[in-house]
N, C-alpha and C positions, 0 to 999 in steps of 0.2 A: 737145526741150522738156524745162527739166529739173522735176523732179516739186513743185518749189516754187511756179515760175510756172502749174502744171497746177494748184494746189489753191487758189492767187488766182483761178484764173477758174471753177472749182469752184465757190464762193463767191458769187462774182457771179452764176455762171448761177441758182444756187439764189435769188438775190435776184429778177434777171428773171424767172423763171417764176412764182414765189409772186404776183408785184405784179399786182394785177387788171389785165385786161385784155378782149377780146374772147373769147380762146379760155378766160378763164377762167371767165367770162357764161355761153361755150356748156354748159362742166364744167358748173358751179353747176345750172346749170337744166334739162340733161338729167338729172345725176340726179337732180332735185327732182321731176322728171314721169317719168322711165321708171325710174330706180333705175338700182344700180350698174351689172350685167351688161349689160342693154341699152346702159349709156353709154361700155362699153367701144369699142366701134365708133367713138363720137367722140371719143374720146382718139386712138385711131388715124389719123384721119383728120387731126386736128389736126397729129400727127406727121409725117403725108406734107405737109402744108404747108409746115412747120417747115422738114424737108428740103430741099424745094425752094428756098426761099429761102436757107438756108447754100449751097447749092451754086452757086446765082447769086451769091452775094456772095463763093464761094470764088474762083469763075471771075475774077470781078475785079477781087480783092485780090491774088491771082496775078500777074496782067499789069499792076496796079500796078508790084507789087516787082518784077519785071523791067524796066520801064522806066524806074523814076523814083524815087530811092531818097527824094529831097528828098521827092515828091507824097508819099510814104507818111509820113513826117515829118507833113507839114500836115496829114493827115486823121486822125494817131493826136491833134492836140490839139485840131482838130475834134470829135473823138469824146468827148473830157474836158470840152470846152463843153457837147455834147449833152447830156451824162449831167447835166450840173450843172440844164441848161434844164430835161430830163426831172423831175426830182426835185421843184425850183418848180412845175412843170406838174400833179405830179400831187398834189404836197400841196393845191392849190386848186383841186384837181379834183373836184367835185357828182358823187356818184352817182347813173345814173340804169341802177335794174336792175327788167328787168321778166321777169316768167317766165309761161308758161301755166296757167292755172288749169282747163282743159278737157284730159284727155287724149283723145288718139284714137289708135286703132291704128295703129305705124310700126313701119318694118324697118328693122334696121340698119345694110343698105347705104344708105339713105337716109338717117339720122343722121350715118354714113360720109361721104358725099358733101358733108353741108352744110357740115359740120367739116372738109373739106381745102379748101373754101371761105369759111370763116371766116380761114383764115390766108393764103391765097392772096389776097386783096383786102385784109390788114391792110398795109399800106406801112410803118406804124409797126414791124413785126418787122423789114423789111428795111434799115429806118434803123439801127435799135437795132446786128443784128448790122453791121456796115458802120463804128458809131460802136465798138462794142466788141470784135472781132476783134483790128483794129490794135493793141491796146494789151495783146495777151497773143502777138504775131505775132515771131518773130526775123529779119528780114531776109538772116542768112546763113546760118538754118538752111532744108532743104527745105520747101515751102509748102506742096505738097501734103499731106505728113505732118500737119502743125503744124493744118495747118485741119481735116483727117481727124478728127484727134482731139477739135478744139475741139467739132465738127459731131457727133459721137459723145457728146460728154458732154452737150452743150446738149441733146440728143433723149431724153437718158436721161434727166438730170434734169427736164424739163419732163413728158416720162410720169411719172414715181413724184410730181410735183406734183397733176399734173391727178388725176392716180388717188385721192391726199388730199382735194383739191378734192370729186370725186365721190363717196366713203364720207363725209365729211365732211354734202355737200345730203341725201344720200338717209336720212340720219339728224340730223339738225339742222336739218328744213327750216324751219320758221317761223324760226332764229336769224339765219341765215345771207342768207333774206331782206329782211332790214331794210337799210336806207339808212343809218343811222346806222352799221352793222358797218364796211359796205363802205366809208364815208366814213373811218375810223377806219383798215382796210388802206390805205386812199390814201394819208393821211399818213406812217404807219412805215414803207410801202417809198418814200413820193418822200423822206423823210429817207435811208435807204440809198442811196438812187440819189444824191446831194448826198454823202453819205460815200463812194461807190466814185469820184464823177466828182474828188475834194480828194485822194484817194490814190494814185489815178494819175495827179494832176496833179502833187502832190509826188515821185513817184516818179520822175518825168522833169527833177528839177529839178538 
């Protein structure tokens, strides 16, 4: 993978992780209620999620390109629709964030556990990576490497996001609250997500 195509998908992961989501809900609002330290635990936890799902999707894009060079062809512009769908999706996409106004005593293997449950039942992560692998993937370079690495950056960068996310609630918390903020992130990353899905579209052209 040469370090060009490594700092395009760089880019994009930095896009994907910033863009609200679920595990970004879970960030925002454990540190709005426990603060940063304690939300460490669910950033982790998030991460074992994260994992698992690269490495099912590594497993299958693997035995893709081994079988089917065409199939892998059709799912890289699959994945260029996606992103563009994605984008439309989330620009008119309604906020709706709700956080606890009661704390109560928790541990953070329990914070842990909910958060590697938050990502493990998001279907939408494992589309996403599925729709955007493909499209930073060499077909006659090794696969296992290629995805190694993709699965390595994606993990890094969504921790030092979420980790923003969480200094950010547990110090901004009435701003960050609002519907109208969150409404405002929906639109600039489904614009991004509309920009990455036209660049890789023209990039294949």
């Amino acid at each position: 993978m040469s370090i060009d195509v490594w700092l395009a998908y760089l880019a994009t992961a930095v896009v994907f992780s910033f863009a609200p989501g679920s595990g970004t809900v879970n960030s925002i609002s454990n540190g709005m209620v426990y603060g940063f330290r304690k939300s460490l635990a669910s950033i982790a936890g998030l991460q074992i999620g994260l994992a698992f799902h690269i490495i099912l999707v590594g497993i299958g894009l693997g035995a893709l390109v081994a079988q089917s060079a065409l199939a892998f062809t059709v799912i890289k512009w699959v994945g260029v629709g996606y992103l563009l769908w994605l984008g439309l999706q989330k620009w008119r996409e309604k906020a709706t964030f709700e956080v606890k106004t009661k704390t109560e005593p928790v541990s953070g293997w329990l914070l842990f556990r909910q958060a590697v449950m938050v990502n493990l039942t998001n279907p939408k992560t494992i589309v996403f990576l599925v729709a955007l692998f493909p499209q930073f993937l060499n077909p006659a370079e090794p696969q296992i490497v290629q995805i190694t690495v993709l699965g390595i950056t994606t993990v890094a960068i969504d921790t030092c996001v979420m980790l923003c996310y969480v200094t950010l609630a547990s110090r901004l918390t009435g701003y960050i609250r609002s519907s109208r903020v969150m409404n405002t992130l929906n639109r600039v990353f489904g614009s991004m997500f509309i920009g990455c899905g036209a660049l890789l579209a023209s990039a294949r052209a």
